[in-house]
C-alpha positions as CSV (number, residue, x, y, z in Angstrom):
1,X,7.7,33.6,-6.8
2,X,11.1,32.6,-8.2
3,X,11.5,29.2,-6.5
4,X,12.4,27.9,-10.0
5,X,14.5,30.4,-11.2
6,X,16.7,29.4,-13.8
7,X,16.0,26.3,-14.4
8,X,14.2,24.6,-17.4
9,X,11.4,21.8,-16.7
10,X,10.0,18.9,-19.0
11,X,5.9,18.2,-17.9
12,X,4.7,15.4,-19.8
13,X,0.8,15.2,-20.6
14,X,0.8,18.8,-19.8
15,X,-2.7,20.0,-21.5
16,X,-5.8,18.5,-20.3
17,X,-7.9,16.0,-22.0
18,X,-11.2,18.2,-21.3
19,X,-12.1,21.3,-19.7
20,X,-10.5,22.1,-16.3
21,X,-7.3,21.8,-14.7
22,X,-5.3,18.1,-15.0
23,X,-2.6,17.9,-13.0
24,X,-0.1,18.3,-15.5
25,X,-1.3,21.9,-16.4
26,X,-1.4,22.6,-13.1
27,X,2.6,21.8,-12.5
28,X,3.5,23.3,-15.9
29,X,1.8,26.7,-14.7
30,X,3.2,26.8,-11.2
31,X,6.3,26.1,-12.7
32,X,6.3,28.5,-14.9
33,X,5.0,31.5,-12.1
34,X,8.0,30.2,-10.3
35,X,10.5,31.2,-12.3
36,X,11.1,27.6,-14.6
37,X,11.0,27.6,-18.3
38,X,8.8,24.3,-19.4
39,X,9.1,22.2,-22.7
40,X,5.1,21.1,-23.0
41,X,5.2,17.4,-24.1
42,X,1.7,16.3,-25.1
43,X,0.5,14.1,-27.7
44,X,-2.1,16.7,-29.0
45,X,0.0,19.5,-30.0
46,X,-3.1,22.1,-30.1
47,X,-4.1,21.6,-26.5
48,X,-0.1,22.0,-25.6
49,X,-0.3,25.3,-27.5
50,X,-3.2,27.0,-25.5
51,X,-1.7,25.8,-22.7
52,X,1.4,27.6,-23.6
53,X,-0.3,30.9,-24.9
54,X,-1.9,30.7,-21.2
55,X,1.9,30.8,-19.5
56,X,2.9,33.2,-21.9
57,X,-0.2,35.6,-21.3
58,X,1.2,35.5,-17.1
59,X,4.8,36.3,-18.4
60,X,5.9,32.8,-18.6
61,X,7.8,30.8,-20.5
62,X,7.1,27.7,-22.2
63,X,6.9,25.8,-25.6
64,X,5.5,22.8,-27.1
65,X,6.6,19.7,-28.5
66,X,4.5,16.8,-29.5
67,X,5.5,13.4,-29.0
68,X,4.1,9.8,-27.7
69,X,5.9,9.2,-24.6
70,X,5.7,4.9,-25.2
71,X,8.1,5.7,-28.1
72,X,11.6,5.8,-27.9
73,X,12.4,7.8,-31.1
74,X,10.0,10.0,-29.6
75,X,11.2,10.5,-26.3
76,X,14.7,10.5,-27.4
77,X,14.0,13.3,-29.6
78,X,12.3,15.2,-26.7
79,X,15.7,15.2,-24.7
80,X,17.3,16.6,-27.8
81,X,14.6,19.3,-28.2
82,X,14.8,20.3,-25.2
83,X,18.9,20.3,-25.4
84,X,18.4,22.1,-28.3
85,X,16.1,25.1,-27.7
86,X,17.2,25.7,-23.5
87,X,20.6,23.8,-23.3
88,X,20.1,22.1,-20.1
89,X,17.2,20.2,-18.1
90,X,16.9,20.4,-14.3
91,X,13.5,18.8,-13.7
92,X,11.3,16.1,-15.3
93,X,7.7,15.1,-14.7
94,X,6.9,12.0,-15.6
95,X,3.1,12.7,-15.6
96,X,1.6,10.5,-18.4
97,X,-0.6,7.7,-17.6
98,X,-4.4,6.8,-18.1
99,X,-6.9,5.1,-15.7
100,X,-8.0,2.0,-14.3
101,X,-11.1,2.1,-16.4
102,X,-9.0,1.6,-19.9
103,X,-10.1,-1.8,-19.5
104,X,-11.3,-5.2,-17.7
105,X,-8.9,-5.2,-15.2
106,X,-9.6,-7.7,-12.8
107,X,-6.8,-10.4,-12.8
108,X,-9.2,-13.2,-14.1
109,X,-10.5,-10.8,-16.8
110,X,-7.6,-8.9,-18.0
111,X,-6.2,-9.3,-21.4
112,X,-2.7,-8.9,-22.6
113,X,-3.6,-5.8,-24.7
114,X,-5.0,-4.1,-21.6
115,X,-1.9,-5.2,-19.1
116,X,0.6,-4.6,-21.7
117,X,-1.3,-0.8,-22.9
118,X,-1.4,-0.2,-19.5
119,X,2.3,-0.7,-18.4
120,X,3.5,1.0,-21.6
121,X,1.7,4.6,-20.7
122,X,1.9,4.2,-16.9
123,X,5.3,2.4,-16.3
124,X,7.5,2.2,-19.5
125,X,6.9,5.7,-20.8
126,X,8.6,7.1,-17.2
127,X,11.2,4.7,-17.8
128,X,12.1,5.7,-21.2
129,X,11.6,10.4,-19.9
130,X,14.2,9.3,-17.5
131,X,16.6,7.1,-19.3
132,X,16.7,10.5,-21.9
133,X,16.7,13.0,-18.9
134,X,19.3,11.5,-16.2
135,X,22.3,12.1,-19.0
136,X,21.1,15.6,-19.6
137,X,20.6,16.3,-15.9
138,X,24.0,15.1,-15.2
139,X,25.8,17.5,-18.1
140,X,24.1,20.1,-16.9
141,X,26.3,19.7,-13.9
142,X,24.2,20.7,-10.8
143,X,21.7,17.8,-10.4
144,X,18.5,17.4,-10.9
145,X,15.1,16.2,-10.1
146,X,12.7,13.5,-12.1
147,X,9.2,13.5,-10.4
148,X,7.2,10.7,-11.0
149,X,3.2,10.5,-11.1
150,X,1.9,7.4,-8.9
151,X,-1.6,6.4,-7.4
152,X,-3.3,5.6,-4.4
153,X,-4.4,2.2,-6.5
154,X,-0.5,1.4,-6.3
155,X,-0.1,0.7,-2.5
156,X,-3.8,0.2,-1.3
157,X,-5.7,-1.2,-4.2
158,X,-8.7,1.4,-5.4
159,X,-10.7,0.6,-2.2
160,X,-14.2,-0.1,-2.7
161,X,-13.9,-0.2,-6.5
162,X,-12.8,-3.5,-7.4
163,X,-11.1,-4.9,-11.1
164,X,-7.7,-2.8,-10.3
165,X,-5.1,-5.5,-10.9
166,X,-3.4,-4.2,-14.2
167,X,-3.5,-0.6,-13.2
168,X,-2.7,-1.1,-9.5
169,X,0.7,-3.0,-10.5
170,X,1.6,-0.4,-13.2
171,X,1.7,2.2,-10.3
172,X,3.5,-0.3,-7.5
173,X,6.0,-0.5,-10.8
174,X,6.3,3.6,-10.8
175,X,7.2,3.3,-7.0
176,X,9.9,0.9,-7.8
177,X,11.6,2.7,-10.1
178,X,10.9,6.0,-8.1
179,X,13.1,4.2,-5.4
180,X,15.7,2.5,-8.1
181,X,16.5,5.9,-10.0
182,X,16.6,7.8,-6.2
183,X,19.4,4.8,-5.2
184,X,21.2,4.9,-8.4
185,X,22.1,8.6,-9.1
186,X,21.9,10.2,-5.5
187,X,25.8,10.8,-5.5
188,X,25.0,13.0,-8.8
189,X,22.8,14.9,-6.7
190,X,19.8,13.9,-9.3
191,X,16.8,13.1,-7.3
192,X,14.0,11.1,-8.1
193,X,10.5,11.2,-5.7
194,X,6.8,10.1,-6.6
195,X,3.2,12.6,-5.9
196,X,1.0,9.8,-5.0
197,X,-2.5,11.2,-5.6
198,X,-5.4,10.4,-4.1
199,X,-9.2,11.8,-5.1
200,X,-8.0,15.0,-7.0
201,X,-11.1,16.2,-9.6
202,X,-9.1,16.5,-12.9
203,X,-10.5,16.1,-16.3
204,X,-9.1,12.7,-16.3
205,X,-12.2,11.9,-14.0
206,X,-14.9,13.3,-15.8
207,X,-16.5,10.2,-16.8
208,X,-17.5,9.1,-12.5
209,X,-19.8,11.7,-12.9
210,X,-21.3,13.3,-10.0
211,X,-21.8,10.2,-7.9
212,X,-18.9,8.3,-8.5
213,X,-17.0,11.4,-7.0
214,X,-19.2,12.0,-4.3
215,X,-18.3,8.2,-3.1
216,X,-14.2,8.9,-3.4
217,X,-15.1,11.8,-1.3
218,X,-16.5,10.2,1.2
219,X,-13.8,7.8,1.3
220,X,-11.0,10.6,2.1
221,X,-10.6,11.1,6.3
222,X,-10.3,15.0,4.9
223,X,-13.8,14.8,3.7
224,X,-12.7,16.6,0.7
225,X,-11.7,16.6,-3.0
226,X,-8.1,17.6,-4.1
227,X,-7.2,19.3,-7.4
228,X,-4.6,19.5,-9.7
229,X,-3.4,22.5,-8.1
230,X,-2.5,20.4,-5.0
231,X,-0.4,17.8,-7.2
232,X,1.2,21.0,-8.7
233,X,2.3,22.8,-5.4
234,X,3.6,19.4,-4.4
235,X,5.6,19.2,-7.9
236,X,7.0,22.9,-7.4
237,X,8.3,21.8,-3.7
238,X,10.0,18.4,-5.2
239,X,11.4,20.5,-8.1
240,X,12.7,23.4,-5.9
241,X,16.1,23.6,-4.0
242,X,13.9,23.9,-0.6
243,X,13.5,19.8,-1.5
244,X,17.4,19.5,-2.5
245,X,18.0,17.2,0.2
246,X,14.6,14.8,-0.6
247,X,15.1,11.9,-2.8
248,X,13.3,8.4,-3.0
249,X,9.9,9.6,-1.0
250,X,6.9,8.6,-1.6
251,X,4.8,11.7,-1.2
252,X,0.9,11.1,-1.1
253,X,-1.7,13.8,-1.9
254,X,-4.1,12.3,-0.8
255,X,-6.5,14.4,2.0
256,X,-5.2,11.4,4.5
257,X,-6.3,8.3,3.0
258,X,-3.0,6.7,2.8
259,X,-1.9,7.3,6.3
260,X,-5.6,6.6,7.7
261,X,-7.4,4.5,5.6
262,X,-9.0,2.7,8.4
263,X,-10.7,5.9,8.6
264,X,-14.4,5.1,9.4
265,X,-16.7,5.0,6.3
């Protein structure tokens, strides 16, 4: 406890779509337990507030503010909430972004409005958190971290389930800027570093059912299914000052299926 002491947090798509434990909830709670204080950016306001009831009943601290990430009035009046009601920002996850099954995405069947939806949640919206965040980091004067939600999809494809194309390059894009931000601010001791998840049961993935999970199982070396608690620990770490010399990694959470995805099947 206290790894985050002091320092005020921004978790985008914090509250779950559904029942269960999304990743987002699951960093916005640990960082709360450790110490952080969190602005809740969500585009449903009501999930955000049970969300923050549930911090506050642990002895948390966190508060809501709705807001489309895609937007940039939006976003920019995030930074200034958050400016506002905790005077400083240390840590940003960028942790909006929806699936691969938002649409036909195999590259001879993909349409604009699916590619260009797509790159707006997954890729833009980061773009946009960060552009706000890095000039609030820096006044804050000690740093800062921006971690960045990726995919397995963006460096290996979604092996064995085919029609990835739009959704695959939105999260090779997330790695890019990952690496671009990490370069561009690391003498301002802001870091940047990307969780890139692997088969983690969230709400998100309600709609494989029970089959469709029991085949990304069986694709992981680990044998097993990650949660959003995993992606959270991970985010705690990146966001602590045990991390404060890590910046541009790509971190996968992943029970082994980057590193060992020749893995017999």
């Amino acid at each position: 406890m206290g790894r985050l002491d002091g320092k005020i947090a921004i978790v985008t798509g914090a509250a779950p779509r559904g029942e269960g434990v999304g990743n987002g909830k699951a960093m916005a709670i640990l960082m709360a337990r450790e110490g952080a204080r969190v602005l809740l950016v969500n585009r449903s306001a009501a999930r955000a507030e049970e969300l923050a009831e549930e911090i506050a009943a642990e002895g948390g601290e966190a508060s809501v503010f709705a807001a489309d990430v895609t937007n940039t009035d939006e976003v920019a009046a995030m930074g200034a909430t958050v400016q506002e009601r905790y005077g400083r920002l240390d840590i940003l996850c960028n942790n909006v972004g929806i699936g691969a099954g938002a649409g036909p995405n195999r590259v001879e069947d993909v349409t604009d409005e699916t590619w260009d939806n797509l790159y707006d949640v997954n890729m833009t919206s980061a773009m946009k958190c960060s552009r706000v965040a890095v000039p609030l980091m820096r006044d804050s004067g000690g740093g800062g971290s921006i971690i960045n939600v990726s995919s397995i999809a963006g460096s290996l494809g979604l092996m064995g389930s085919p029609g990835a194309a739009a959704y695959a390059a939105t999260k090779s894009g997330v790695h890019g800027l990952t690496l671009s931000i990490a370069a561009d601010y690391a003498t301002e001791l802001i870091r940047c570093n990307c969780i890139i998840i692997g088969s983690v049961n969230t709400p998100m993935v309600a709609r494989l059912g029970e089959d469709g999970r029991a085949r990304r199982k069986k694709m992981v070396p680990m044998q097993t299914e990650g949660t959003g608690w995993d992606i959270g620990w991970a985010a705690v770490y990146l966001a602590s000052d045990e991390a404060q010399w890590v910046t541009g990694v790509m971190l996968p959470v992943d029970g082994g299926l980057n590193a060992l995805r020749a893995w017999p099947r």
